[in-house]
N, C-alpha and C positions, 0 to 999 in steps of 0.2 A: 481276358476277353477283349476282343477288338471294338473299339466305337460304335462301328455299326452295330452290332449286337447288342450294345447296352443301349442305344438308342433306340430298336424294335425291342427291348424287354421295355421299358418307358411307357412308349407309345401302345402296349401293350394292354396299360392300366390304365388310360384315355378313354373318356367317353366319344361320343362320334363330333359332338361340337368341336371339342378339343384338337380331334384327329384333322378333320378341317381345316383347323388353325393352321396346326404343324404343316399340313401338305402346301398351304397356302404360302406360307414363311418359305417352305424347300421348296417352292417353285421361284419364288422371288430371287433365292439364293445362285440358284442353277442360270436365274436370265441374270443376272449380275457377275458371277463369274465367267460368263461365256461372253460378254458385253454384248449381250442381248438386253439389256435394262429397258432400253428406248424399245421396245417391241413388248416389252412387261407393259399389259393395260394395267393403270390405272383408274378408279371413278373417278371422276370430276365432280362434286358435291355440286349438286343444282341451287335455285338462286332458293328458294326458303332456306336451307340447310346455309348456307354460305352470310346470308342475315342472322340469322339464329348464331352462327361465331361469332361475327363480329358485335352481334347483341352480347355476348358473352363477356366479348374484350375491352368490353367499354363500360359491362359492370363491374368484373376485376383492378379497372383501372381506378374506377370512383364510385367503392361499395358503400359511403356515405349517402349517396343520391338514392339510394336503394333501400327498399323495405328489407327488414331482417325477421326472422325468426329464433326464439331460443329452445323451440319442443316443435317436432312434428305437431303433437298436439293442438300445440296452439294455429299451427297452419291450417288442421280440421275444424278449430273453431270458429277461423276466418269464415273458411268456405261454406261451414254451414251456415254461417247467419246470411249468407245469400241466394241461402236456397227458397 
């Protein structure tokens, strides 16, 4: 069986999120081997989204500083007592 065919039997058992994916990836692939890369849009993450990482990277770095949890549970007990 040739690649392509085992590749549409695969994608065959894909939901449509999934099918998305893949198309999403073989377009990427197709502007990168064409050296079309630079013409591949990328999103630029906007400025909340772009805080929100480096809120991330700065709690990774010094998870000390930071509240912890050992149970989901306990996170729902948090919140409820501020209800």
């Amino acid at each position: 069986m040739l690649n392509k065919e085992m590749v549409i039997n695969l994608i065959n058992g894909l939901n449509d999120n999934q099918i998305q994916q893949v198309f999403n990836f073989a377009k990427f692939l197709r502007a990168e081997s064409s050296g079309l890369l630079d013409d591949y849009i990328l999103e630029t993450p906007n400025a909340e989204t772009l805080e929100a990482i480096e809120e991330i990277e700065k709690m990774s770095k010094n998870p000390s500083e930071y509240k912890s949890y050992s149970s989901f549970n306990e996170i729902l007990e948090e919140v409820m007592q501020d209800v």
